[in-house]
N, C-alpha and C positions, 0 to 999 in steps of 0.2 A: 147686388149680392156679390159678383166678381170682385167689385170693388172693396168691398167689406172683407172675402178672403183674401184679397191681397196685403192687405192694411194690416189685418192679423199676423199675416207671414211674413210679413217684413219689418214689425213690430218681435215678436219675436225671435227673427234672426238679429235684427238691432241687443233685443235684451241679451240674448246666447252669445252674441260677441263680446258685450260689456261686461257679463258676467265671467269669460272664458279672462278678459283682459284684467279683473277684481281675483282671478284664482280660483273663482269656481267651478267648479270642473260639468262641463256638457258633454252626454253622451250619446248615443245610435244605436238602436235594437231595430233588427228589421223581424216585427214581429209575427207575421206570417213565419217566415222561417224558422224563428225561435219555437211558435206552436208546434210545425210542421217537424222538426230535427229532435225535440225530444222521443223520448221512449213511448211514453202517452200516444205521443200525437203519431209516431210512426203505426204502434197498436191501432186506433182509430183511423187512419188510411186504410190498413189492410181489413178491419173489419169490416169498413164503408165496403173496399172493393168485393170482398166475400159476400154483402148483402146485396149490394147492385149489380154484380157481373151479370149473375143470370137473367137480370131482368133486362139487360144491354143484350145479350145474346139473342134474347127471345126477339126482342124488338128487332134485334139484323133480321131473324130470320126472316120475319115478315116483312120488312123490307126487301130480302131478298126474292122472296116470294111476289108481290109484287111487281118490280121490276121484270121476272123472269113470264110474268103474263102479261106485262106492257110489249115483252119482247117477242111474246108470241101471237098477238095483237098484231101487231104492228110488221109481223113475216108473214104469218100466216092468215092475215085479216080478210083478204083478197078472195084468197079461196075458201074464206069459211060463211054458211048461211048465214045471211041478214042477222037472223034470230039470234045464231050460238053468238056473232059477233057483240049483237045489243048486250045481251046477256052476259058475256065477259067484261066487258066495257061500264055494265053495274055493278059487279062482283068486285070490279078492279077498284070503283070508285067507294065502294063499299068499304072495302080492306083499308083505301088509304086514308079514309075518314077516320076508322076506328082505331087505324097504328098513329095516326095524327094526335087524337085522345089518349090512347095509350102512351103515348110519349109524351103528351105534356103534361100526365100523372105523372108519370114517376120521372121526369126533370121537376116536379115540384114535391116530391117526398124528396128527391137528393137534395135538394136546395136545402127543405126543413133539418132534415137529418145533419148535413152541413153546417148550417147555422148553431144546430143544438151543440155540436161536437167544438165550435169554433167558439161560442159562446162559453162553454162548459171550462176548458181546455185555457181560454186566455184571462178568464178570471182566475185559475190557476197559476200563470205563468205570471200574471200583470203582481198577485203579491211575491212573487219570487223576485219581481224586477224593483220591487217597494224596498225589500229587505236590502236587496242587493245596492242600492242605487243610495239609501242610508248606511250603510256597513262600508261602501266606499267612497264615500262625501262625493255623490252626484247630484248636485243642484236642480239640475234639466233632462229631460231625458226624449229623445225626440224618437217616432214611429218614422222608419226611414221607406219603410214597404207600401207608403200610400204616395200614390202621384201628390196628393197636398201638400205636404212635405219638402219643399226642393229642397233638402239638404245638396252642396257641395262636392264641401269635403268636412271629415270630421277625420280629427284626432284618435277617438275614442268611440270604437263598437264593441259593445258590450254582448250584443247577440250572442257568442260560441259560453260565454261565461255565465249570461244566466241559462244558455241550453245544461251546461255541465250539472249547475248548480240546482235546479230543477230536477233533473233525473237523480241524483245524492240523493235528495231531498224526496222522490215521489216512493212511497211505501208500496206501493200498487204497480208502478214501471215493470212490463218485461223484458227480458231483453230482446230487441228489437236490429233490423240493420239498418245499417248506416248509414244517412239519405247520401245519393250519388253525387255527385258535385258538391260544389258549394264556394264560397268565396274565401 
């Protein structure tokens, strides 16, 4: 199977060369970014965060919680009855069972939740990059944001021009700020 991705990618860096060498123009969208830097996708971060923060919180706290009887265990284990001992030492294993479940619910609603918004969002953004990529005679267009990819070096990143063009274009966009960084 390696061998088959490789053959692929090196099959088409061979074509993106030939093609770059005939005038036709190849270009790079890292499209994680593109999702992520429009207005959309800033809006969908923050609503993600607004609908899982508290459920991250809750989860510290019981970790917190937790912890803070592993540490009283484990100080005051010595001097405390057999009994309260066992008894804490079930409570304890109790809690972390149930924060264990509890946490790997809701790392698999963010994942779904993720996926819906990533899914939603880049078939979006994928005909914004259709239009764009015909309206300025791009032949090729490569996803630079997946390790599969080894793109180099490329001439031509279209990423900041279809973020622009997307937002123009998204009726629904609020305004949003401005992701930090960037290339």
């Amino acid at each position: 199977m390696k061998h088959t991705v490789k053959s692929v990618t090196v099959f088409l860096l061979g074509a993106s060369l030939a093609s770059a060498a005939e005038g036709v123009r190849v270009g790079i969208i890292n499209m994680q970014e593109a999702i992520a830097g429009t207005k959309d996708g800033l809006k969908a971060a923050a609503d993600f965060n607004a609908k899982f923060d508290p459920i991250r919180q809750t989860l510290a706290r019981k970790e917190a919680e937790i912890q803070a009887g592993h540490g009283k265990l484990n100080q005051g284990g010595n001097a405390m009855a057999p009994v309260q001992r066992e008894k804490l030492a079930r409570d304890l294993e109790q809690k972390t069972k149930t924060l264990k479940r509890e946490t790997e619910d809701a790392n698999a609603e963010q994942e779904q939740e993720q996926g819906r918004i990533l899914q939603e969002l880049g078939q979006k953004v994928m005909a914004v990059i259709d239009k764009y990529s015909k309206d300025n005679g791009y032949a090729l267009v490569l996803d630079v944001s997946s390790q599969q990819t080894p793109v180099l070096f490329a001439a031509h990143n279209i990423t900041a021009d279809v973020v622009k063009q997307y937002d123009k274009n998204s009726p629904g966009a609020s305004a949003g700020k401005a992701p930090a960084g960037g290339e």
